[in-house]
N, C-alpha and C positions, 0 to 999 in steps of 0.2 A: 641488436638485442637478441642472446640466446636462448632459444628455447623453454630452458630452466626460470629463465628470470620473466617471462615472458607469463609463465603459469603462474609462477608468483605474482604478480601483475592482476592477472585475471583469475584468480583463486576461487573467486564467490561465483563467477559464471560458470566455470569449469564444476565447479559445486551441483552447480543446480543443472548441470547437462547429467554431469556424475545418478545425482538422486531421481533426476528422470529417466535414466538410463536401468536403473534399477529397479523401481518401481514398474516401469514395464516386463521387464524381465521377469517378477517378484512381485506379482502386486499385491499376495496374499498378505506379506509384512505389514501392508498401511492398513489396510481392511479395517475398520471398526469391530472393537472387540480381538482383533489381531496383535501381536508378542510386541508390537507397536504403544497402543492402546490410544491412536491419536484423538480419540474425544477425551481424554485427559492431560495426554502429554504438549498438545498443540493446542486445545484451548485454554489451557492453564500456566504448564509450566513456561514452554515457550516463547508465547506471547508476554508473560512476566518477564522471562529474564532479557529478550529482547529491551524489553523498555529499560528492565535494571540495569543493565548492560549501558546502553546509551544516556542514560543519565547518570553514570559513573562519571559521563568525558565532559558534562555541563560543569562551566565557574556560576558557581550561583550572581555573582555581580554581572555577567556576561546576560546570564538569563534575564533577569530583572532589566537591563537594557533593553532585551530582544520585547522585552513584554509591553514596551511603549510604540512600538511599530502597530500603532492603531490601525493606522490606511491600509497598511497589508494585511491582518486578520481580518477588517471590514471585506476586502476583496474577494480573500478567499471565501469569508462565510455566504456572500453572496453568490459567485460565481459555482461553488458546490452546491448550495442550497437553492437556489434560486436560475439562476443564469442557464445552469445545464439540464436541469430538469426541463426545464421553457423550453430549450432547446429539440432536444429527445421528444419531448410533445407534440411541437412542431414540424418536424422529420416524419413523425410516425402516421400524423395527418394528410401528409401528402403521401406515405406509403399505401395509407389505409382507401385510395381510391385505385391503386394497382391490386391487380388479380395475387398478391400475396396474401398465405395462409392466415388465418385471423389470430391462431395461436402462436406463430410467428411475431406478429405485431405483440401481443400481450407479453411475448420473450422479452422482446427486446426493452418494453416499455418496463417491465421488471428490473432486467438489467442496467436502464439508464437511470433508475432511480437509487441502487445501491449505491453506499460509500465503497470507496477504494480503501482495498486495507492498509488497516496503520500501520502495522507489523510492516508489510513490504515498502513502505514511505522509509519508516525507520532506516532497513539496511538500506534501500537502494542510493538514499539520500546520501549515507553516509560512502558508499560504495563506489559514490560520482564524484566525490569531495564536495557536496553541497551544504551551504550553511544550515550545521546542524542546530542553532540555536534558533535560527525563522522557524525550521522542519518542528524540531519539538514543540516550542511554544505554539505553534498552529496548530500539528498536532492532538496537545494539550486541549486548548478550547476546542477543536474538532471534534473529539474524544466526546467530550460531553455529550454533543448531540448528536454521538454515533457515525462520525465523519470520519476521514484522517485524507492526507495530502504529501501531495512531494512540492519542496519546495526548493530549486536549486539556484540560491544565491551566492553571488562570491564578491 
């Protein structure tokens, strides 16, 4: 495999080394209130056409199948919601009797309870060749209550 084909291949990683490569260089560009203006163009436009984008490639009869796959949304709503928080709680109990910083523990306990962004589920799912109709439709009901997931089935 040459080189060439190779980048083509890997487009979206080479991407996101590219924009970190820049952004370090450059960071004035991303800055809030900067020629950027990512509290509009990343909360808004972005994240929109990301989703418009990827529901362009859904057959709505394909969707409407995926949307009967109970056991696996049951899964995921549980194992996001429920499962890993438990989890992260229980971790951080047995951290909290080590001489680790108290603000540390309250980090991490922040951190374990956010969702995973949807936006990066989207591309990556699609990036891995993962079934994009489980990804969306989880997605979808995730969304609601502020979730989202990668789901890489084939």
């Amino acid at each position: 495999m040459g080189l060439l084909e190779r980048m083509r291949k890997e487009w979206f990683i080479l991407g996101i080394v590219l924009v970190i490569t820049v952004a370090k260089l450059e960071p004035a560009i991303g800055v809030k209130g900067g020629p950027l203006k990512p509290e509009i163009t990343i909360t808004y436009i972005a994240v929109s056409a990301i989703f418009f984008n990827s529901g362009l490639s859904l057959k709505t009869e394909e969707l409407t199948s995926a949307l009967m796959h109970v056991k696996l949304h049951l899964f995921v709503q549980i194992f996001t919601l429920a499962f890993f928080p438990t989890a992260i709680w229980l971790f951080l109990q047995v951290l909290s009797i080590t001489p680790i910083n108290e603000w540390l523990l309250k980090g991490l306990q922040t951190v374990g309870c956010m969702p995973p962004p949807v936006s990066s589920a989207v591309i990556l799912t699609k990036a891995v060749g993962g079934n994009e109709l489980n990804r969306n439709n989880s997605c979808l009901v995730l969304s609601f209550l502020g979730e989202g997931v990668l789901i890489k089935e084939k």
